[in-house]
C-alpha positions as CSV (number, residue, x, y, z in Angstrom):
1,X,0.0,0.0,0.0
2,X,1.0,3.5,-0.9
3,X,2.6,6.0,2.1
4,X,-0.1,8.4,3.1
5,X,-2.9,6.1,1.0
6,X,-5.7,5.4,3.4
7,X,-7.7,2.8,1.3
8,X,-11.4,1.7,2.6
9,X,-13.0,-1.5,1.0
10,X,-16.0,-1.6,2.5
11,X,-17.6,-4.6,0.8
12,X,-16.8,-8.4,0.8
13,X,-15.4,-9.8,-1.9
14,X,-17.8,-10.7,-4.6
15,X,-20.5,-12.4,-3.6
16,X,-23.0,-15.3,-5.3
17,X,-24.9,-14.3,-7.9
18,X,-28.0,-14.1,-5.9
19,X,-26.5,-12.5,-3.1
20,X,-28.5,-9.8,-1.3
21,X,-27.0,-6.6,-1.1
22,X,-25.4,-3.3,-2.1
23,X,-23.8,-3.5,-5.1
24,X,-21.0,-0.4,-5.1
25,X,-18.2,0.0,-2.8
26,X,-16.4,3.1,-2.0
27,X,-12.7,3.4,-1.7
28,X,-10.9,6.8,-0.4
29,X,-7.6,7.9,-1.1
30,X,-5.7,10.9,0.9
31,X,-3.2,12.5,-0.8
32,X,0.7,12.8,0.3
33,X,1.3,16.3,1.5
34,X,4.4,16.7,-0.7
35,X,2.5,15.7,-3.7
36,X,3.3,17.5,-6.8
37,X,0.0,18.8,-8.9
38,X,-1.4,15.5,-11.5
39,X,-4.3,14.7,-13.2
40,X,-6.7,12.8,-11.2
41,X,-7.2,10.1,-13.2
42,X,-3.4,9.1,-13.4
43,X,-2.9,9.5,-9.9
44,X,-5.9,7.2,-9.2
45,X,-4.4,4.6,-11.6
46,X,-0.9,4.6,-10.0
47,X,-2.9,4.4,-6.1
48,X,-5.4,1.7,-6.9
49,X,-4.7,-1.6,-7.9
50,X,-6.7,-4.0,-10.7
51,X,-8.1,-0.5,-11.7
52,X,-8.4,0.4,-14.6
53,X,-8.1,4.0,-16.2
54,X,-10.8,3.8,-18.4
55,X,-13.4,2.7,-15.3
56,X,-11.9,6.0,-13.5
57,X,-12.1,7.9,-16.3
58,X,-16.0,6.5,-16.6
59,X,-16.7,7.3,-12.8
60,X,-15.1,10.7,-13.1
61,X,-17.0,11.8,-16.2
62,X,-20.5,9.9,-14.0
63,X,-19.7,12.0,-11.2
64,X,-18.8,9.3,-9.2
65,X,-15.6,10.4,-8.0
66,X,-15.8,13.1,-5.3
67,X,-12.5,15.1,-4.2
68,X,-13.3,17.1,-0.6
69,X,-16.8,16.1,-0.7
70,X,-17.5,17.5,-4.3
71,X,-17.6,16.4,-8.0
72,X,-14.5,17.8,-10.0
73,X,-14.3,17.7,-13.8
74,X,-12.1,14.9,-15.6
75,X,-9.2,17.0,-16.1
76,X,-8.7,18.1,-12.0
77,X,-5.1,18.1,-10.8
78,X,-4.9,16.8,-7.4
79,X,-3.2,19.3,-4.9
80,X,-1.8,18.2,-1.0
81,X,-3.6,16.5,1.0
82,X,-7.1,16.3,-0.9
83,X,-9.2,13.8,0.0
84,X,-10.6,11.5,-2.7
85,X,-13.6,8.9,-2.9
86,X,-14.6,7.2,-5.9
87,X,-18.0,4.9,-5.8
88,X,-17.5,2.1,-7.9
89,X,-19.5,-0.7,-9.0
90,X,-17.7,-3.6,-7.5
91,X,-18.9,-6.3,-10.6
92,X,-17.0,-6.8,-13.8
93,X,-20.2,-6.1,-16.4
94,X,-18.3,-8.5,-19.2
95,X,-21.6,-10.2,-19.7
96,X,-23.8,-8.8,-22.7
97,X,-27.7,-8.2,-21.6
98,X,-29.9,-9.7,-24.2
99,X,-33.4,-7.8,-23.7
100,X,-36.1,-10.6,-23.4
101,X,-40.0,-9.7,-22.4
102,X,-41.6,-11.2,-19.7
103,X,-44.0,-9.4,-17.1
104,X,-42.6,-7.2,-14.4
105,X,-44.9,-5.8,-11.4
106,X,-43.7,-1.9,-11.4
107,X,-44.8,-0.1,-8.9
108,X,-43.2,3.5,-9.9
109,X,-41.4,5.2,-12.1
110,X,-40.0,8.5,-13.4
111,X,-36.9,9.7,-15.4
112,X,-34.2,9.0,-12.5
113,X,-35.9,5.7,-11.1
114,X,-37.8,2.3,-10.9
115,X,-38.6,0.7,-8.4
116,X,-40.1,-3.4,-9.1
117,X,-41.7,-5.6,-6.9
118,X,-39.7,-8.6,-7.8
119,X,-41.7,-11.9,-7.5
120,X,-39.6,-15.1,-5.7
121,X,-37.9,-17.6,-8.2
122,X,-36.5,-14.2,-10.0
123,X,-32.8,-13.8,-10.8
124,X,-31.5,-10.2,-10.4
125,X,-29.5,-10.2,-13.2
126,X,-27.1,-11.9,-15.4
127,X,-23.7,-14.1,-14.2
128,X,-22.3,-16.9,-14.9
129,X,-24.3,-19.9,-16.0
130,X,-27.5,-17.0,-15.4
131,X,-27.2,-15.6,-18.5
132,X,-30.8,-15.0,-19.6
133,X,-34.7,-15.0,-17.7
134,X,-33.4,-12.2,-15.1
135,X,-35.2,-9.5,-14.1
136,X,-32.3,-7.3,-15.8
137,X,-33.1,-9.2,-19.3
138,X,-36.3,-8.4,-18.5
139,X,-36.1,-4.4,-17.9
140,X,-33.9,-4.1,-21.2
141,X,-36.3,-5.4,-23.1
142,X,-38.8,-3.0,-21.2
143,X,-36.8,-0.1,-21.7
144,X,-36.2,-0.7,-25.5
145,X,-40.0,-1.1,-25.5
146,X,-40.9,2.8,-24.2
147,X,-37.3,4.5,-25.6
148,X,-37.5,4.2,-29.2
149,X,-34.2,5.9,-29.8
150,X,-32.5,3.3,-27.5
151,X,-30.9,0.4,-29.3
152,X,-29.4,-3.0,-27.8
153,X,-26.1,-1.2,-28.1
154,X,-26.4,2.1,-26.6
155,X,-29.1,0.5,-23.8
156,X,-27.6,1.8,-19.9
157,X,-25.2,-0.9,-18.6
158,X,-26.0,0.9,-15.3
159,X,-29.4,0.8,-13.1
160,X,-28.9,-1.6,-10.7
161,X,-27.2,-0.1,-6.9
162,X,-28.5,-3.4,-4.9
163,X,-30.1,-6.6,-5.3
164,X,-32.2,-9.1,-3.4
165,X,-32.4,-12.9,-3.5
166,X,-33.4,-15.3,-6.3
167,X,-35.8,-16.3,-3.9
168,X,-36.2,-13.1,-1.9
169,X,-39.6,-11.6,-3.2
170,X,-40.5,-7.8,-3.0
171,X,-39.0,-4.3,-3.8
172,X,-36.1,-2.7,-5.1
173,X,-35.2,0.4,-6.9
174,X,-33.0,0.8,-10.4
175,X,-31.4,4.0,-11.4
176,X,-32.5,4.9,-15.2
177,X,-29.6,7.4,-14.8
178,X,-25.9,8.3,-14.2
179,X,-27.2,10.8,-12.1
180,X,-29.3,8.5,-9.5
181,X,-26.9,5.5,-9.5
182,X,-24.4,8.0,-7.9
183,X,-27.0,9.3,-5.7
184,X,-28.3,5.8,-4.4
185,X,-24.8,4.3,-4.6
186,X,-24.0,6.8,-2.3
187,X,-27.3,6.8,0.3
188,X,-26.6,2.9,0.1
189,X,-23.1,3.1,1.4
190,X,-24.3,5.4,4.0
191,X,-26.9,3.2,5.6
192,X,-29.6,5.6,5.1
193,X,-32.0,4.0,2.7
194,X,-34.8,2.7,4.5
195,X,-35.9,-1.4,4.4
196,X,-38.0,-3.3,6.0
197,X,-38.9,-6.9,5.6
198,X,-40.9,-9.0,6.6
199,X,-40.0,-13.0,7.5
200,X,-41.3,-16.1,8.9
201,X,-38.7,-17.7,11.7
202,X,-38.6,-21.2,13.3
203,X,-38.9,-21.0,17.0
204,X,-40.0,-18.6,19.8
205,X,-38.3,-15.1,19.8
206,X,-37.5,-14.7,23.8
207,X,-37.4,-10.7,23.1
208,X,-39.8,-9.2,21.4
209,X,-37.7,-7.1,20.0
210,X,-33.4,-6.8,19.6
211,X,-30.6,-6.2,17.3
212,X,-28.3,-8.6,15.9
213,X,-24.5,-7.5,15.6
214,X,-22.4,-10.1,13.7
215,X,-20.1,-9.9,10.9
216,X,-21.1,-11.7,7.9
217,X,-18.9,-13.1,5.4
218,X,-17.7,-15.9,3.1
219,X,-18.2,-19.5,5.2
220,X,-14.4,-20.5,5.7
221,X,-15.2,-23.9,4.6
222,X,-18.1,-23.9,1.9
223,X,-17.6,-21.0,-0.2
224,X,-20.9,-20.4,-1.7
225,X,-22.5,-20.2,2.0
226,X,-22.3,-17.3,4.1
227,X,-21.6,-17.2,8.7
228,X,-21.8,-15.0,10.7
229,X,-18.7,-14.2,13.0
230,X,-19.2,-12.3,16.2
231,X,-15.8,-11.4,16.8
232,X,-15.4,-9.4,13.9
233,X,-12.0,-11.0,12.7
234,X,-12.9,-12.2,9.1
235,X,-16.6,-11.0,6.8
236,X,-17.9,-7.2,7.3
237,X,-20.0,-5.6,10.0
238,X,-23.8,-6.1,9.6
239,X,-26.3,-4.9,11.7
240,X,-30.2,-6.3,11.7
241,X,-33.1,-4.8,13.9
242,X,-36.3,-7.3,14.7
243,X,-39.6,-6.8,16.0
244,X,-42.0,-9.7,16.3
245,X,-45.1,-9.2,14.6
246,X,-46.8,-12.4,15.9
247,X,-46.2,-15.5,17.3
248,X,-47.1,-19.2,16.5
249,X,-45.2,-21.2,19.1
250,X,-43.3,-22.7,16.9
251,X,-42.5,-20.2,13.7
252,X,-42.7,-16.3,14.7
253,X,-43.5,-13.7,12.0
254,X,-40.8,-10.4,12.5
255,X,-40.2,-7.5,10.8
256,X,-36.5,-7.0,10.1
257,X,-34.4,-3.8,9.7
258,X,-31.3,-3.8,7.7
259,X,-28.7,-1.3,8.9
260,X,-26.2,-2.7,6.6
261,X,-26.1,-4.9,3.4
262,X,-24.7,-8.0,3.4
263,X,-25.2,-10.8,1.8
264,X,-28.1,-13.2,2.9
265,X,-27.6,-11.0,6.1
266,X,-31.4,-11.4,7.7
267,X,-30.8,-15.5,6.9
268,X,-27.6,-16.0,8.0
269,X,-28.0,-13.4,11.1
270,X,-31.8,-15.3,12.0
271,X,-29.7,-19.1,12.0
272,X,-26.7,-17.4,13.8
273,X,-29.2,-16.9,17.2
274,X,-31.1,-20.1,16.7
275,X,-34.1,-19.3,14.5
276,X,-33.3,-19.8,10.8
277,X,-36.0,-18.6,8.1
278,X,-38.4,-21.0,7.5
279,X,-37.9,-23.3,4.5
280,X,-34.8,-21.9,4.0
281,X,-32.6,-25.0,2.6
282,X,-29.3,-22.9,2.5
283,X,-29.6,-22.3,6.3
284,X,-31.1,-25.2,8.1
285,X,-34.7,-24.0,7.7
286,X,-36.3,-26.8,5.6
287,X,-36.8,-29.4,8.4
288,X,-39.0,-29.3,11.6
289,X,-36.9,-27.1,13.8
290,X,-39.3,-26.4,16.4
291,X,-42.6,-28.5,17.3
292,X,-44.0,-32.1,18.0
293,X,-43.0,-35.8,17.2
294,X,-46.7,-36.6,15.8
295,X,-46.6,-37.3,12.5
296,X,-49.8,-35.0,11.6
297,X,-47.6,-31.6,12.6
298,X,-44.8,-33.4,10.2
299,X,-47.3,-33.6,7.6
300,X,-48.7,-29.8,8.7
301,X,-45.2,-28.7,8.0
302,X,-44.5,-30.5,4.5
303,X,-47.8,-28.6,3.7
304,X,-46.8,-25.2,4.5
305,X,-43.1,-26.3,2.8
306,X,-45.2,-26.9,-0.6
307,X,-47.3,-23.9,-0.1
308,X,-44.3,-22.0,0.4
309,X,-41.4,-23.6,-1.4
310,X,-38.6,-21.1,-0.9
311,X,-37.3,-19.3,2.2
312,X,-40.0,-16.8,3.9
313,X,-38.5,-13.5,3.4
314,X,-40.2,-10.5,1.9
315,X,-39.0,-6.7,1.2
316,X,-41.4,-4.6,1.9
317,X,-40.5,-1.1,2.1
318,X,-37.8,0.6,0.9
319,X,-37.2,4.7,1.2
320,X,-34.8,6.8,-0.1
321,X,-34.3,10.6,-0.8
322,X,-35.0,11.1,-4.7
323,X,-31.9,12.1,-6.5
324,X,-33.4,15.0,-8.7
325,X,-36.0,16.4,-6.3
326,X,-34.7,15.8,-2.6
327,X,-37.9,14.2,-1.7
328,X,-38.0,11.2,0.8
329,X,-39.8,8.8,-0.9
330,X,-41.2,5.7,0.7
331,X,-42.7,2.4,-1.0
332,X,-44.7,-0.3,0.6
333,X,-45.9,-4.1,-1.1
334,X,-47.7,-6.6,0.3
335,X,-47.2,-9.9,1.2
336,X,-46.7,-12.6,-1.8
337,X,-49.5,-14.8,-2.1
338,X,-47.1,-18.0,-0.6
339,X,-46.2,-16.3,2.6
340,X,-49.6,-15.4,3.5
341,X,-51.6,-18.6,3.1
342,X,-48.6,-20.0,4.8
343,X,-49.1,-17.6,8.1
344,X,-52.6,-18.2,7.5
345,X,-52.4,-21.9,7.9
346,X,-50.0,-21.2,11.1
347,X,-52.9,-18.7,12.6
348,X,-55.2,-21.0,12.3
349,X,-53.5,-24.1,13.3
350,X,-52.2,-22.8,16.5
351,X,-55.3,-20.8,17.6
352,X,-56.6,-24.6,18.0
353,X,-53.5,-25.4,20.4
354,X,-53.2,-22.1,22.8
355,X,-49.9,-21.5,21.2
356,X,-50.7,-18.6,19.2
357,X,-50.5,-15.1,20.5
């Protein structure tokens, strides 16, 4: 590392390709105070490793790099001790998008953003061995549709500043502009975009409310799996806030809080104090965690597992301040159709047994 370079990755390495998350990282530079005047974008080539100077030169001219808090043209020189951040998008975007139709539930939209109500089952967008039947395949196609003067090779390779689960269901928002990505890039790194979820848990909460404070990060042994590690010595700092909505003795419905973004945070943080989502089969969920030996609460179970056959987690809400008016701006969904017959089914079967309240 450079003398006098103070250089802040704040993301994990890259994650799965349906991870849940933000998708930008922000990395900061300081210059030397005996630093004679240079263009930015060759001083930001020589300081940063495996980047490239046409990405700089693409965030500078996005606005994406900010020197002392503001946005500086492409040809800056960089004087003593100026403090640099550049936003970047922390995914290689090799992969061509091929526009392909298919419906998509959107729920607002203006010239800076969209925000979708993404239905479980639903890739993000393209990686490897993903390559088409995304939701990002999906809003090309979409796009080409309304823009008539946009063509398949001039469509935005940007719009996307987080993402949620293949089989995470509910909102997110895509930037239709340089403009917005830098603006939600940014309000994302700063944990103050507001999102709420909603999931089903196995077991009894004992508080009816808490926080959960564990780093998250690759699983040492299984790479594609996620841990949680409360001493903070390998992953990044996430930070969930619960509230139970109702209890079923058995399963609780909460409402969850992200702070921070990490991957599969809310699943791996529910696991990491004993009460994994239910039916989720990447973290222990999809067996009988909680409950009886008789074999008509096994089949009970099995029947909610079919009715809901992914893990119960739903995004809500999600607010943000607009990045061309300054408004906050809040958005609300409902429940998917799976995740309410399934509490449905709990209601009712443990109003019969006392255990509900």
């Amino acid at each position: 590392m450079h003398q006098g370079q103070d250089h802040d990755r704040e993301l994990d390495e890259s994650p799965s390709p349906d991870g849940s998350e933000e998708l930008y990282e922000r990395l900061n530079l300081r210059v030397d105070k005996g630093q004679e005047p240079m263009r930015i974008d060759k001083f930001m080539v020589q300081r940063l490793e495996a980047v490239s100077r046409n990405k700089i030169q693409k965030a500078l001219e996005a606005g994406m790099v900010l020197v002392n808090n503001k946005q500086v043209a492409p040809n800056y020189k960089i004087r003593p001790l100026d403090e640099i951040i550049l936003y970047s998008d922390k995914e290689a975007h090799g992969e061509e998008i091929i526009p392909e139709q298919m419906p998509l539930n959107i729920q607002y939209e203006d010239e800076e953003v969209m925000i979708i109500n993404k239905p479980p089952g639903l890739v993000v967008h393209p990686a490897s061995g993903n390559y088409s039947g995304t939701l990002i395949n999906g809003v090309a196609w979409y796009l080409l549709q309304k823009n008539h003067t946009l063509t398949e090779q001039n469509l935005p390779r940007f719009g996307l500043v987080h993402r949620i689960d293949k089989n995470t269901s509910g909102l997110m928002v895509l930037a239709k502009t340089e403009k917005a990505v830098r603006s939600l890039a940014k309000q994302f790194f700063d944990h103050t975009v507001k999102r709420q979820y909603m999931a089903l848990a196995w077991g009894d909460l004992a508080e009816d409310a808490g926080t959960i404070i564990a780093h998250v990060g690759r699983h040492l042994r299984f790479r594609k799996l996620f841990d949680a590690y409360p001493e903070g010595d390998h992953g990044k700092e996430a930070i969930t806030h619960y509230k139970v909505l109702e209890r079923f003795g058995y399963v609780t419905l909460v409402q969850c809080v992200l702070e921070t973004g990490r991957t599969h945070q809310i699943r791996v943080h529910m696991q990491h104090i004993g009460h994994p989502l239910f039916n989720d089969d990447t973290y222990g969920g999809d067996k009988i965690v909680k409950g009886t030996v008789f074999s008509k609460y096994r089949q009970f179970v099995d029947n909610c597992f079919a009715i809901c056959p992914r893990h119960a987690l739903h995004a809500k809400t999600i607010g943000f301040v607009h990045p061309a008016t300054g408004k906050e701006m809040l958005f609300e969904s409902e429940l998917p159709d799976d995740m309410k017959e399934v509490i449905g089914k709990w209601r009712a079967y443990t109003s019969t047994t006392g255990l509900h309240r």
